[in-house]
PDB file of N, CA, C, O and CB in Angstrom:
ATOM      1  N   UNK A   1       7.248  -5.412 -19.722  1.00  0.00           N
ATOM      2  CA  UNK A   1       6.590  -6.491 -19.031  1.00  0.00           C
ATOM      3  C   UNK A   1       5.340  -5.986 -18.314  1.00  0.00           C
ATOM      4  O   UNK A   1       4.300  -6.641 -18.379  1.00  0.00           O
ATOM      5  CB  UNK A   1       7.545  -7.148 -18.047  1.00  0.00           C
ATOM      6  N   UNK A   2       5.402  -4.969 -17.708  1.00  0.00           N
ATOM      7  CA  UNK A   2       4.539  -4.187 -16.976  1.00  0.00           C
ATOM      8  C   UNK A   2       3.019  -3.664 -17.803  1.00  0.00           C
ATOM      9  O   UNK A   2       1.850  -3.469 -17.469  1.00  0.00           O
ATOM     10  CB  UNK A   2       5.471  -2.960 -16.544  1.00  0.00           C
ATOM     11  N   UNK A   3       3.693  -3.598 -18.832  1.00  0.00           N
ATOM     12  CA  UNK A   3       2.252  -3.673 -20.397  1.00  0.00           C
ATOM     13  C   UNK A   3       1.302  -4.969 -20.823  1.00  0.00           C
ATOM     14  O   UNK A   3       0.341  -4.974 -21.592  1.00  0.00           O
ATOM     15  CB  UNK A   3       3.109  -3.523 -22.102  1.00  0.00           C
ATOM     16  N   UNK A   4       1.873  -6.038 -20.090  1.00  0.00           N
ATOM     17  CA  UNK A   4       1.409  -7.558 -20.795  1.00  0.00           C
ATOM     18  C   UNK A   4      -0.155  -7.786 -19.911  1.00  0.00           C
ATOM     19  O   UNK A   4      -0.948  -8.659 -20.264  1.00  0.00           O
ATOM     20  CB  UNK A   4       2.869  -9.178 -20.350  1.00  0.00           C
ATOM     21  N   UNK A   5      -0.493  -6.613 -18.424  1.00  0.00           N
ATOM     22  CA  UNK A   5      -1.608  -6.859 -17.898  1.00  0.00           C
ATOM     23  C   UNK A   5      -2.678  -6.037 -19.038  1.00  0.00           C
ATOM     24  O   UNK A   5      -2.448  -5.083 -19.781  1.00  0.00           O
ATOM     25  CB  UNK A   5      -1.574  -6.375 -16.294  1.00  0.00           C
ATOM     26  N   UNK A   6      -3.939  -6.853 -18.819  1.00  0.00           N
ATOM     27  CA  UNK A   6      -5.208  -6.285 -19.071  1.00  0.00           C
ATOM     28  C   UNK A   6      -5.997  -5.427 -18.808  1.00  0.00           C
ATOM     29  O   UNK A   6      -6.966  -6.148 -18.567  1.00  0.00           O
ATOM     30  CB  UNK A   6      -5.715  -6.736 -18.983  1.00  0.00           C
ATOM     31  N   UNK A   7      -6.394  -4.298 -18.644  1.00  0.00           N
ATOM     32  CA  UNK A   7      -7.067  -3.364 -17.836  1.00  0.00           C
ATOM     33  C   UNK A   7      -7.881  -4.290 -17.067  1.00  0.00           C
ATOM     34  O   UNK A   7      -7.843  -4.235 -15.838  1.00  0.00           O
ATOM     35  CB  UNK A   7      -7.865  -2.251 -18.599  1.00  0.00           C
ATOM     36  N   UNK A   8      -8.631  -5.158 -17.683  1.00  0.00           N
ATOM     37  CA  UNK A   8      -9.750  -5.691 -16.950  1.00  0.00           C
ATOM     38  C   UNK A   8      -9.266  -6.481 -14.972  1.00  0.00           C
ATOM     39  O   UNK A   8     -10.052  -6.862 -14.104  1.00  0.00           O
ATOM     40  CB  UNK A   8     -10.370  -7.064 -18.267  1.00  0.00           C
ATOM     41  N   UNK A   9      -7.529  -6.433 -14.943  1.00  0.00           N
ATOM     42  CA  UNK A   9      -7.370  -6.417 -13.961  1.00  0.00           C
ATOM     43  C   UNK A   9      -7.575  -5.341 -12.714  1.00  0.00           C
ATOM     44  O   UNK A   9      -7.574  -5.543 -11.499  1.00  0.00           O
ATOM     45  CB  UNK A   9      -6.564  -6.757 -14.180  1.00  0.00           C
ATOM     46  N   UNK A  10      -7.682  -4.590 -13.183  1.00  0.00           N
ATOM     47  CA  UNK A  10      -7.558  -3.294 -12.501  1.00  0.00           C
ATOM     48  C   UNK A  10      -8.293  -2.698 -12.169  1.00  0.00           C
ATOM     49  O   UNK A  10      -8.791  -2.054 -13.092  1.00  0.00           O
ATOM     50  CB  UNK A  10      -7.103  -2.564 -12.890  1.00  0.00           C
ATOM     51  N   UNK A  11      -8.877  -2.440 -10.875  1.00  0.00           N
ATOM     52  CA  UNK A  11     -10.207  -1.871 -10.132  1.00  0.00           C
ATOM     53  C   UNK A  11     -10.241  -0.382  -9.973  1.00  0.00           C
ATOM     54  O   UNK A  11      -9.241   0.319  -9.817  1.00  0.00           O
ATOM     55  CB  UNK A  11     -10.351  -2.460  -8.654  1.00  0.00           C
ATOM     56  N   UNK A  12     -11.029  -0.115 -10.006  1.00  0.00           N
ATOM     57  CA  UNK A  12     -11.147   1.593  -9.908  1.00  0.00           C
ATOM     58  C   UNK A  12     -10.753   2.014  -8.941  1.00  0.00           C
ATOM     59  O   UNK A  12     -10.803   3.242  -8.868  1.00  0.00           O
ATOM     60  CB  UNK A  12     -12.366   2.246  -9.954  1.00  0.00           C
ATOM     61  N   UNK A  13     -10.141   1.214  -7.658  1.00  0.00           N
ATOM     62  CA  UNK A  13      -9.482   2.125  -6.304  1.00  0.00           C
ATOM     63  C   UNK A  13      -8.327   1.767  -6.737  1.00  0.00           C
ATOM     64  O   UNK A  13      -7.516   2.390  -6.052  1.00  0.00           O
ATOM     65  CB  UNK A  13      -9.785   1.759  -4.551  1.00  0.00           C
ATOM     66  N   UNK A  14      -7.656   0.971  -7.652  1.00  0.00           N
ATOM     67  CA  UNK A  14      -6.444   1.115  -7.976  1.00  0.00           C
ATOM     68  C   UNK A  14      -5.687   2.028  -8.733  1.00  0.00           C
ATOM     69  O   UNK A  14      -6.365   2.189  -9.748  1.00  0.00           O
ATOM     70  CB  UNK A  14      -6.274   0.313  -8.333  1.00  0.00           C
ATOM     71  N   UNK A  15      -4.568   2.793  -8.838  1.00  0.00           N
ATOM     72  CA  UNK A  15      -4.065   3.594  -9.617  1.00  0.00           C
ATOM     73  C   UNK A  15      -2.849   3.370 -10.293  1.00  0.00           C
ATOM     74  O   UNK A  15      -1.711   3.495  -9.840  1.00  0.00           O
ATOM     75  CB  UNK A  15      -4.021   4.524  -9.061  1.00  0.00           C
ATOM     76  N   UNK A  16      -3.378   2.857 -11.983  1.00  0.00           N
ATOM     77  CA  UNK A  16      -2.481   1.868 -12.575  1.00  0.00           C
ATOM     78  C   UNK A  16      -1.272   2.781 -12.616  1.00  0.00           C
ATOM     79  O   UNK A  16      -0.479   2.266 -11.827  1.00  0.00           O
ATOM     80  CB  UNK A  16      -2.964   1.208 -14.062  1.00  0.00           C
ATOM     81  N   UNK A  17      -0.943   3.438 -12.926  1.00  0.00           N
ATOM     82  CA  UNK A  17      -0.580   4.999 -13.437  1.00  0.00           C
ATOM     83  C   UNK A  17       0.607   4.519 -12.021  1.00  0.00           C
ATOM     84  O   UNK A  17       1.735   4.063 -12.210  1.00  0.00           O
ATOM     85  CB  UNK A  17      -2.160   6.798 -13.312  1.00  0.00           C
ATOM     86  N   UNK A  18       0.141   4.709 -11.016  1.00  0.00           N
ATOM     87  CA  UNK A  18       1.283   4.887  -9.714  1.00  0.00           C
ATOM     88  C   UNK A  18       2.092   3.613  -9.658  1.00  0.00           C
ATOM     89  O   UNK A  18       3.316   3.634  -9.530  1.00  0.00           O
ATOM     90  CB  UNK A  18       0.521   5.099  -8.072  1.00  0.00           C
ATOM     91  N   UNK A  19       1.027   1.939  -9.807  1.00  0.00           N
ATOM     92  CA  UNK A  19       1.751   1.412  -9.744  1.00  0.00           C
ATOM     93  C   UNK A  19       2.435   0.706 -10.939  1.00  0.00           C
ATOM     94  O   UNK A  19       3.343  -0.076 -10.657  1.00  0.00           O
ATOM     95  CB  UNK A  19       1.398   0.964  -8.975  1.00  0.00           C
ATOM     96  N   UNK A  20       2.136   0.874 -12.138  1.00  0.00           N
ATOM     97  CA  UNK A  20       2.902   0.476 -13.479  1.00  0.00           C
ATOM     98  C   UNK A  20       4.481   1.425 -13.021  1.00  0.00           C
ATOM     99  O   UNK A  20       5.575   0.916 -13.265  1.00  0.00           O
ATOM    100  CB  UNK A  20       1.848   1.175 -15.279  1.00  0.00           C
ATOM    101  N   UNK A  21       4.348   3.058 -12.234  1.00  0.00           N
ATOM    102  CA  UNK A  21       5.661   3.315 -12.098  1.00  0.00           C
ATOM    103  C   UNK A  21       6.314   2.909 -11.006  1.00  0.00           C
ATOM    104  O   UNK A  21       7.415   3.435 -11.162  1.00  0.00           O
ATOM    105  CB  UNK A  21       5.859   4.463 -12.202  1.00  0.00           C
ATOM    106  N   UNK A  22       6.361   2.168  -9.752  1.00  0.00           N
ATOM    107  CA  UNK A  22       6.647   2.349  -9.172  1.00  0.00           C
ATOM    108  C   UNK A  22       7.433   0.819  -9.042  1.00  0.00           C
ATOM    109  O   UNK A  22       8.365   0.536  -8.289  1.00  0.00           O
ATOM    110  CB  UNK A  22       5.854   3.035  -8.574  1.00  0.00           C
ATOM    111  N   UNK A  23       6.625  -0.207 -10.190  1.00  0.00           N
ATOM    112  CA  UNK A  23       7.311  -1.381 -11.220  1.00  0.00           C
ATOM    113  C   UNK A  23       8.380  -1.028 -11.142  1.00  0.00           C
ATOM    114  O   UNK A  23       9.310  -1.410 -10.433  1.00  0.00           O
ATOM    115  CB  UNK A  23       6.963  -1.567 -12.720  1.00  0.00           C
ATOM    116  N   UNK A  24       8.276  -0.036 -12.104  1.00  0.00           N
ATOM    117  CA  UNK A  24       9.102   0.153 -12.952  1.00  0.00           C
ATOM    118  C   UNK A  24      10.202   0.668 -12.305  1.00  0.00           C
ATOM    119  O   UNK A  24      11.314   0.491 -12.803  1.00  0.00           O
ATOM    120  CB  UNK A  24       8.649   0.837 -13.911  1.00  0.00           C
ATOM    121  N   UNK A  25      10.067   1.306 -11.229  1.00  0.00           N
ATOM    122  CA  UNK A  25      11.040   1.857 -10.975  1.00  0.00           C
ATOM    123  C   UNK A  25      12.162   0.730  -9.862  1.00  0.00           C
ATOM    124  O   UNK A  25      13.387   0.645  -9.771  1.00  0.00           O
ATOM    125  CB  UNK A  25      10.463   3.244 -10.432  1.00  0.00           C
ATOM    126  N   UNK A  26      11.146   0.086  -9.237  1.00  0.00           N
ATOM    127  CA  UNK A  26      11.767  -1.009  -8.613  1.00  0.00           C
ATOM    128  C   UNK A  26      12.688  -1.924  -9.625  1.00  0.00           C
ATOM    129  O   UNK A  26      13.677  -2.329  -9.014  1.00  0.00           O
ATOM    130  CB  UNK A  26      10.643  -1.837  -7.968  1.00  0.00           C
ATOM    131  N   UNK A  27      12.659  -2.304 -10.793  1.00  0.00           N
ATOM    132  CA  UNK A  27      12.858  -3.254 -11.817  1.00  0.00           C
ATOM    133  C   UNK A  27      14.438  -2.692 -11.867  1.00  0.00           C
ATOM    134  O   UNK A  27      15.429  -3.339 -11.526  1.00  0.00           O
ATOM    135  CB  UNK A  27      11.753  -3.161 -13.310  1.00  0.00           C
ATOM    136  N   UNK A  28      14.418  -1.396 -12.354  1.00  0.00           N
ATOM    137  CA  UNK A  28      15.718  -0.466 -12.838  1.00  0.00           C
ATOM    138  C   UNK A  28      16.691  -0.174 -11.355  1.00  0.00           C
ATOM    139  O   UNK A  28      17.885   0.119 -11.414  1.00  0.00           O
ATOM    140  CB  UNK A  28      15.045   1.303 -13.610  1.00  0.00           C
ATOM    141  N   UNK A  29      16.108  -0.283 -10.375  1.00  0.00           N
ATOM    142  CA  UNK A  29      17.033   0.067  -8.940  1.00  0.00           C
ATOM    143  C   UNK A  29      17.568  -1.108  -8.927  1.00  0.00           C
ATOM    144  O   UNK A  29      18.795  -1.059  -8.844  1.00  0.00           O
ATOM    145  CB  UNK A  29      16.285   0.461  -7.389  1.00  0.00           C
ATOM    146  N   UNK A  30      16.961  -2.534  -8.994  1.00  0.00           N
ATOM    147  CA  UNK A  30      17.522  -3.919  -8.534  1.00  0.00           C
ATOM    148  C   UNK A  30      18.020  -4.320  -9.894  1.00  0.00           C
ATOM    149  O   UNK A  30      18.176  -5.541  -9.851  1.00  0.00           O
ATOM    150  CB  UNK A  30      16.365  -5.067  -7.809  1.00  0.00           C
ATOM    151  N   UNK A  31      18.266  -3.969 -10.803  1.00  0.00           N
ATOM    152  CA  UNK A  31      18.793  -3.501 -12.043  1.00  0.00           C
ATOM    153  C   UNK A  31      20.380  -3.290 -11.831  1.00  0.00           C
ATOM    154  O   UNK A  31      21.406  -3.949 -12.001  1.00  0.00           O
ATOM    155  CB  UNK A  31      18.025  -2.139 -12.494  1.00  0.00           C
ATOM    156  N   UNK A  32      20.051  -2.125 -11.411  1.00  0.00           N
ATOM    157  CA  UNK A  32      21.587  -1.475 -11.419  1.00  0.00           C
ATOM    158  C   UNK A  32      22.188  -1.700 -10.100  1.00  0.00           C
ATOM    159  O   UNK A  32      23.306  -2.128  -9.814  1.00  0.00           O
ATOM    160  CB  UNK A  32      21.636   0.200 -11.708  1.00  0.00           C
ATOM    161  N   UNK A  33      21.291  -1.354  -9.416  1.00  0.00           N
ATOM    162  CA  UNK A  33      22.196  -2.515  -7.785  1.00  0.00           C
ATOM    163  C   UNK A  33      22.693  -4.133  -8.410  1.00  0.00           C
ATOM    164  O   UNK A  33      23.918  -4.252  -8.376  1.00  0.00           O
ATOM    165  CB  UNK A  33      20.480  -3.103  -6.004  1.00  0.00           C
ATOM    166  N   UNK A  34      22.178  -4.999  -8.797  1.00  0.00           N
ATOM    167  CA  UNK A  34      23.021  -6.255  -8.724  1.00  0.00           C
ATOM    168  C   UNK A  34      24.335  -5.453 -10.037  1.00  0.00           C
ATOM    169  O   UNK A  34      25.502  -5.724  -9.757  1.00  0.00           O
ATOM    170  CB  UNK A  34      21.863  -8.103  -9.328  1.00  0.00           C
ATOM    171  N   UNK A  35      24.194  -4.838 -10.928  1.00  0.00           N
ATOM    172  CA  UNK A  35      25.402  -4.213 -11.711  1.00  0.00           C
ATOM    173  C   UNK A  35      26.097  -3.977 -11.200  1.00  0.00           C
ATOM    174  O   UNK A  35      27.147  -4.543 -11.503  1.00  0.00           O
ATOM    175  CB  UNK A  35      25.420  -3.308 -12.344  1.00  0.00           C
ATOM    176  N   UNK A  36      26.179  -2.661  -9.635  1.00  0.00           N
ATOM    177  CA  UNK A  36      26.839  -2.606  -8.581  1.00  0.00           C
ATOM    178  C   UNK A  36      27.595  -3.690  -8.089  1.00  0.00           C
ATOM    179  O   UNK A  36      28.821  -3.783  -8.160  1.00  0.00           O
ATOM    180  CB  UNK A  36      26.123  -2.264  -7.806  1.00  0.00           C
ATOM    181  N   UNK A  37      26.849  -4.475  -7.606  1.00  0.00           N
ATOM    182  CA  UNK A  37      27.301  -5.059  -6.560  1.00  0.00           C
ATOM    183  C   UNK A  37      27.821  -6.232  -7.616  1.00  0.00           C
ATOM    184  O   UNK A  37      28.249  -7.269  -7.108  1.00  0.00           O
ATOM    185  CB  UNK A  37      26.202  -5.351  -5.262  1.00  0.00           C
ATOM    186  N   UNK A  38      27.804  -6.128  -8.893  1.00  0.00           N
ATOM    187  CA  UNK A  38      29.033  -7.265  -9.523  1.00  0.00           C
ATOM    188  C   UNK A  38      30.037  -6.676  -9.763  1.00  0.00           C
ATOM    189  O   UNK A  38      31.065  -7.329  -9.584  1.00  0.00           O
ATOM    190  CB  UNK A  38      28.813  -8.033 -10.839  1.00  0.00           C
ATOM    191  N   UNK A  39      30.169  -5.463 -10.179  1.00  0.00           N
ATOM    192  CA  UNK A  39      31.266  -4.579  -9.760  1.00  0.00           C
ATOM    193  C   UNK A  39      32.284  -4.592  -8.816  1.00  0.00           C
ATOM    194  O   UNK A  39      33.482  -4.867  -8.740  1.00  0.00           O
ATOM    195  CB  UNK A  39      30.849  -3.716  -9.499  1.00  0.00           C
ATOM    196  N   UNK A  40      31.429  -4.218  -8.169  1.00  0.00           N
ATOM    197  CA  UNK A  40      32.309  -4.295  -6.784  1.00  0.00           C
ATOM    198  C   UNK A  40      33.369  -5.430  -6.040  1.00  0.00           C
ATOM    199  O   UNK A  40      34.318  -5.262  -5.275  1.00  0.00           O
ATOM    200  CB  UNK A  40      31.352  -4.199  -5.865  1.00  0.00           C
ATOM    201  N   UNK A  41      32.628  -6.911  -6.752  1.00  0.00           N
ATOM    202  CA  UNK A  41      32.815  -7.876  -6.320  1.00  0.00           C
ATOM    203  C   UNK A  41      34.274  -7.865  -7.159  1.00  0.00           C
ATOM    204  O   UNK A  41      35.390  -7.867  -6.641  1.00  0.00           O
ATOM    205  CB  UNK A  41      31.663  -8.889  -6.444  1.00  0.00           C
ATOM    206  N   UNK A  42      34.032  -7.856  -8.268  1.00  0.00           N
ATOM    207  CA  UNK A  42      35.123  -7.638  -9.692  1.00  0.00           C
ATOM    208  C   UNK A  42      36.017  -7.107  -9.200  1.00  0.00           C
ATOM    209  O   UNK A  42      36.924  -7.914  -9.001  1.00  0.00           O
ATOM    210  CB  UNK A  42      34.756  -6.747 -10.991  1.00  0.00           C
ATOM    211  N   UNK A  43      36.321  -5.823  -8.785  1.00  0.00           N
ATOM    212  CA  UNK A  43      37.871  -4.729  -8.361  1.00  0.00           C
ATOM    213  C   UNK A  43      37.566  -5.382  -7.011  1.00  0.00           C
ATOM    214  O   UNK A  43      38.643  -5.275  -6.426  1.00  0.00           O
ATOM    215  CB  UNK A  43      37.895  -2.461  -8.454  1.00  0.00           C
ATOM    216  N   UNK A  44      36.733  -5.986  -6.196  1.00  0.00           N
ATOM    217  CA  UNK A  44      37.680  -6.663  -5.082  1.00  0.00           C
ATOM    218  C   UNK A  44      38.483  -7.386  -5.258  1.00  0.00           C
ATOM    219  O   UNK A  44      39.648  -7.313  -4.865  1.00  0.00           O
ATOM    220  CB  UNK A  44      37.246  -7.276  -4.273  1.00  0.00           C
ATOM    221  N   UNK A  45      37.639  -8.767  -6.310  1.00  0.00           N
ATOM    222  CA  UNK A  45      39.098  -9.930  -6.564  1.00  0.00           C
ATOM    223  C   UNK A  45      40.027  -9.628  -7.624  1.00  0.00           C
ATOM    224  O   UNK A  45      40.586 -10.583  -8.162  1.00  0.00           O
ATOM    225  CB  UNK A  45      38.661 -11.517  -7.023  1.00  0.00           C
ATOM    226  N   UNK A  46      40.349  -8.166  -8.109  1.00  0.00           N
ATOM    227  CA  UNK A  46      41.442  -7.871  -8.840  1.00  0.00           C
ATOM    228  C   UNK A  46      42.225  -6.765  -7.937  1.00  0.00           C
ATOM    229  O   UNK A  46      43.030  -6.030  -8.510  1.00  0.00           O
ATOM    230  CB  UNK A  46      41.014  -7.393 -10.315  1.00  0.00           C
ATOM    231  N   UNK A  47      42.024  -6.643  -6.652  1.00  0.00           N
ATOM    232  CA  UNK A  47      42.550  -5.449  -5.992  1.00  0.00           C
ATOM    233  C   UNK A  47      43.369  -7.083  -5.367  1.00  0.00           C
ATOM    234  O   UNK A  47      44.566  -7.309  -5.550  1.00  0.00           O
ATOM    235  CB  UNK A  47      41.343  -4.011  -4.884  1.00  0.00           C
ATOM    236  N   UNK A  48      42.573  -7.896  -4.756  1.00  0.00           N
ATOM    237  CA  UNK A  48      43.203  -9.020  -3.695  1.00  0.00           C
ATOM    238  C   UNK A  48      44.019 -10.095  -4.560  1.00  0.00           C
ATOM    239  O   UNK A  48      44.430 -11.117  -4.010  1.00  0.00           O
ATOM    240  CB  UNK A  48      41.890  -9.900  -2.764  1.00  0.00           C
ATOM    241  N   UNK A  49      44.216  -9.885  -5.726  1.00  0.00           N
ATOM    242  CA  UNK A  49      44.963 -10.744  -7.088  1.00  0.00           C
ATOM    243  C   UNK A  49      46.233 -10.357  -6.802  1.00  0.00           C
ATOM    244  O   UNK A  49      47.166 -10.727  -7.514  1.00  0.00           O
ATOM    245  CB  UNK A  49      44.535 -10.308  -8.820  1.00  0.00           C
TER     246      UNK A  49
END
């Protein structure tokens, strides 16, 4: 998704490079946190079953 911008957005004090990763890296944390936290939710209501 992070590929679908144009360069022509992107100003020379910006540093696509830092923030295309830092996307990215946000995307994959809130990713696997809500995975977590459905998890969790899961062996609660089969621990309280």
């Amino acid at each position: 998704m992070s590929e679908a911008k144009s360069d022509a957005v992107w100003s020379e004090d910006m540093d696509k490079e830092a923030h295309i990763g830092t996307y990215d890296a946000f995307i994959k944390g809130a990713t696997y946190g809500t995975i977590a936290v459905i998890a969790v939710v899961i062996l609660l209501a089969i621990i309280t079953l």
